[in-house]
C-alpha positions in Angstrom: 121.5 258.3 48.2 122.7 254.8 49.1 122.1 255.6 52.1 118.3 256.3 51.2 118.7 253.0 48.8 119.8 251.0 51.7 117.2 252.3 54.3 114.5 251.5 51.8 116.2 248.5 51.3 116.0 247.2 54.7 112.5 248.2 55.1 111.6 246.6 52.4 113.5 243.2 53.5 112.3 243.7 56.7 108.4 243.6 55.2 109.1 240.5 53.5 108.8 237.2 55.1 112.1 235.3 55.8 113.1 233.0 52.9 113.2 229.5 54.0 115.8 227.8 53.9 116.2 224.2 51.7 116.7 221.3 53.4 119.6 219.1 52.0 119.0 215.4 51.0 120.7 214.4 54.2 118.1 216.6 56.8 115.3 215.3 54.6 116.5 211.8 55.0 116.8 212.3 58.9 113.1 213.7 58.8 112.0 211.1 56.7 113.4 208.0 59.2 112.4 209.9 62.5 108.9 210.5 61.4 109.0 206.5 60.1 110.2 205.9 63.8 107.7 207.7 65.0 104.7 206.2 63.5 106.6 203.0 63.7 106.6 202.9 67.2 102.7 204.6 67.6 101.5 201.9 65.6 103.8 199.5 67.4 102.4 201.3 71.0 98.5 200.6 69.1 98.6 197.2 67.9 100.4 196.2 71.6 97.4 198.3 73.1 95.0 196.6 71.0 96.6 193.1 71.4 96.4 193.6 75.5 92.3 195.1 75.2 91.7 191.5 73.0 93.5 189.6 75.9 91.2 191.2 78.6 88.0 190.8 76.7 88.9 187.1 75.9 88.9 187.1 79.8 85.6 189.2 80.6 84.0 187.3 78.2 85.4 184.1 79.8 84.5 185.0 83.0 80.8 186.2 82.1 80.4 182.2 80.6 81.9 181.1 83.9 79.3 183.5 86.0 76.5 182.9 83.6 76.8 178.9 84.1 77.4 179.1 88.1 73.7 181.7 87.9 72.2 178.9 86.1 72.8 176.7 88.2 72.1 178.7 91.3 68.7 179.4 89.2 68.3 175.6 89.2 69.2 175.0 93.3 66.9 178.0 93.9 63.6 176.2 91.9 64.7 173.0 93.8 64.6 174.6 96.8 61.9 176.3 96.4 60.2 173.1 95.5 61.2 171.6 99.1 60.1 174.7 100.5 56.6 174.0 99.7 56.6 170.3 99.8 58.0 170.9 103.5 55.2 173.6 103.9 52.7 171.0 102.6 53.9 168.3 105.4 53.6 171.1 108.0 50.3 171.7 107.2 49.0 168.2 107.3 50.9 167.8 110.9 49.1 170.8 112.2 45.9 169.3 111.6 46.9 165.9 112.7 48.4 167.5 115.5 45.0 169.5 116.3 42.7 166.1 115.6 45.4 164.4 118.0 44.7 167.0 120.4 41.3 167.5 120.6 41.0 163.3 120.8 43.3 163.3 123.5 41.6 165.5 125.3 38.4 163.5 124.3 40.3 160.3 125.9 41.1 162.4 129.3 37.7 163.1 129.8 36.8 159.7 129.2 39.4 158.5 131.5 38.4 160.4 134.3 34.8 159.0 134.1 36.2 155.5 134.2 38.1 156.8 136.6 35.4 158.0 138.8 33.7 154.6 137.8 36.4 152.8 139.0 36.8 154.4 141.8 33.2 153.9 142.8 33.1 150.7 141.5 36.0 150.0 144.4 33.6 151.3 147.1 31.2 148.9 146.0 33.1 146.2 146.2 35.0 147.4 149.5 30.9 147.6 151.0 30.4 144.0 149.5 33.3 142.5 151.0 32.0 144.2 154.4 28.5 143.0 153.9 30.0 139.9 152.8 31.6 139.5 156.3 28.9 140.5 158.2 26.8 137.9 156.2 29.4 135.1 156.9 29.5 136.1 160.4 25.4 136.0 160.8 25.4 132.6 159.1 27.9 131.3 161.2 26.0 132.8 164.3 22.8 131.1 163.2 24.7 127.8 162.5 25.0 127.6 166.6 21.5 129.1 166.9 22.8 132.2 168.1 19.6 134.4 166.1 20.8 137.6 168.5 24.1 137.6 167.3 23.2 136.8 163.4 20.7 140.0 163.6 23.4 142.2 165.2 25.8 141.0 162.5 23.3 141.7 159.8 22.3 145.6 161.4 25.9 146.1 161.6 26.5 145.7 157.4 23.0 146.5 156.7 24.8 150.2 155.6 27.4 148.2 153.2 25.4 145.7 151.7 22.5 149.1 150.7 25.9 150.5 149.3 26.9 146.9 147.6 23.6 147.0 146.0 23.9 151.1 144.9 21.2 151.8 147.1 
């Protein structure tokens, strides 16, 4: 029967959970300064982490002040130049039409010249014939200063031609 006993025993022990054992004063102790450690060093691991995010925010946030002022004032070139821009546009503008009125005057003056030009140049022929029938004239005087009346006619048919030109005849 103690063998029954026992095997009933052991199956009951073996249906039960295992007792736990106590800790002593000592392993709770241990426990106690680990886990301290622990969270001592997580929260040591945190505030570090959190001290390192400040320190890079401090900088983003220094840097976007630095980029905000340098787009502001890239803002302000920009509106300047843009200013130029049309002030230049404006004085291209106003030397395209001078440019055109010089252009169409100039040509105006060329034509002009080239009647003076043509005046000139017949006003030279005139003269050229007057100093012929000048000549001739001189030469027919002279010819009827000796009484030579032949030689003062054929002087005078011979630049008869230049003085009708002399005269624009």
């Amino acid at each position: 029967m103690t063998n029954t006993l026992e095997s009933d025993r052991s199956r009951v022990e073996a249906d039960m959970p295992p007792r736990r054992q106590r800790l002593t004063w000592r392993a709770r102790l241990i426990l106690i300064i680990v886990a301290g450690a622990l969270f001592a060093s997580t929260l040591g691991y945190l505030i570090d982490d959190q001290v390192a995010e400040r320190e890079h925010f401090d900088q983003t946030r220094t840097s976007l002040g630095i980029t905000r002022h340098r787009t502001a004032d890239v803002a302000h070139d920009l509106a300047v130049l843009r200013h130029d821009v049309g002030v230049l546009m404006g004085q291209v503008e106003s030397a395209t039409a001078a440019w055109t009125q010089d252009t169409t005057e100039a040509k105006a003056a060329q034509s002009a010249l080239a009647v003076v030009r043509d005046d000139v140049s017949q006003q030279s022929s005139r003269i050229e014939s007057l100093h012929t029938c000048l000549g001739g004239v001189q030469q027919a005087l002279n010819a009827l200063a000796i009484d030579n009346q032949a030689t003062a006619i054929s002087e005078l048919n011979s630049v008869a031609s230049s003085c009708s030109a002399a005269s624009g005849g």
